[in-house]
C-alpha positions as CSV (number, residue, x, y, z in Angstrom):
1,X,6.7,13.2,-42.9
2,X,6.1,11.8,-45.9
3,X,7.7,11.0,-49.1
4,X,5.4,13.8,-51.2
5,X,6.0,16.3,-48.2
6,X,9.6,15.8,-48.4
7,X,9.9,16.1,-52.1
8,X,7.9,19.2,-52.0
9,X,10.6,20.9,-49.2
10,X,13.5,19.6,-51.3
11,X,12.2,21.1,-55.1
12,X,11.7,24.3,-53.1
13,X,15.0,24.3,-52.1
14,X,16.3,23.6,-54.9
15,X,14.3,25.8,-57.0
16,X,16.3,28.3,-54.2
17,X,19.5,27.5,-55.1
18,X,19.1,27.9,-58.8
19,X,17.7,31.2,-57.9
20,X,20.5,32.6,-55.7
21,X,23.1,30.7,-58.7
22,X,21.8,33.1,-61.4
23,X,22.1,36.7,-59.0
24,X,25.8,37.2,-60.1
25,X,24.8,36.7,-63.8
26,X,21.9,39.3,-63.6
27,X,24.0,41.9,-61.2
28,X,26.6,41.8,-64.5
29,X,24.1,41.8,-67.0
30,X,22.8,44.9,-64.9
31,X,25.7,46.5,-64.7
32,X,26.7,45.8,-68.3
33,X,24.2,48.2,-69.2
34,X,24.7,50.5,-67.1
35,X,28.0,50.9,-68.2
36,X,27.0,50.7,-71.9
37,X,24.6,53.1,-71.1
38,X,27.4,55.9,-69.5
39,X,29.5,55.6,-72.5
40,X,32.2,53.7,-71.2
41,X,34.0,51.8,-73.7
42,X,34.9,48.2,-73.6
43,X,37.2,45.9,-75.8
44,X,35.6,43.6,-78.5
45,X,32.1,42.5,-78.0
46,X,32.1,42.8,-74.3
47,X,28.5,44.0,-74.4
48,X,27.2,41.3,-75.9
49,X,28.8,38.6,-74.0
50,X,27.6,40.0,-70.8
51,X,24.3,40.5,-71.5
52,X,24.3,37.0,-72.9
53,X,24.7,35.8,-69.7
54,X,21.9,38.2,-67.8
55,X,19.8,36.4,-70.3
56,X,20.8,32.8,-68.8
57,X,20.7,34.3,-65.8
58,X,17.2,35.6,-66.4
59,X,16.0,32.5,-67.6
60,X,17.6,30.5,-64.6
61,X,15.8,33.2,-62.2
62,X,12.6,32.2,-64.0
63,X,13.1,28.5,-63.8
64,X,14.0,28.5,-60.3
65,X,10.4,30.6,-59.5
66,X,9.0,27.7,-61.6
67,X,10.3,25.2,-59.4
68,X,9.2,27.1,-56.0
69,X,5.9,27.7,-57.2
70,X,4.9,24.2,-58.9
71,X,6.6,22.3,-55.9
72,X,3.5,20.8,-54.9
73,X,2.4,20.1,-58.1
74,X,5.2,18.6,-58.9
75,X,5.3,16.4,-55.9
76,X,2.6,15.2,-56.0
77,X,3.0,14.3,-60.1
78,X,6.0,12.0,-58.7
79,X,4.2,10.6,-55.7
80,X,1.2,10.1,-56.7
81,X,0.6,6.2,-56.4
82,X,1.6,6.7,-52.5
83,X,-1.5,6.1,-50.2
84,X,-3.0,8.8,-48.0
């Protein structure tokens, strides 16, 4: 295997793993609206700091796609003086 076809496995996984990190900040984000929705009150700004994080989760979600979708591209970038 080489070095660019290794690369391109690991950013994939890794683009994974940021992926699956940023699930519990969306499911609360999600749910934070729900409740917010149902009229359930909350202390303080509780709203706000909840969907604060949805939105890094988003934005996480969207980086690791990023990462599994350019992981070739990327590879390649890095290894590119490597010989056929």
């Amino acid at each position: 295997m080489k070095s660019s076809q290794l690369a391109n496995v690991l950013i994939k996984i890794i683009g994974l793993y940021v992926c699956l990190c940023a699930m519990p900040g969306l499911v609360i984000g999600l749910l934070a609206v729900l409740v917010s929705t149902f009229g359930i009150p909350k202390p303080g700004n509780w709203l706000f700091t909840e969907l604060s994080f949805s939105i890094g989760a988003a934005v996480q979600v969207v980086a690791g796609i990023i990462l599994i979708a350019k992981s070739r591209n990327l590879a390649d970038f890095w290894f590119k003086s490597e010989e056929e």
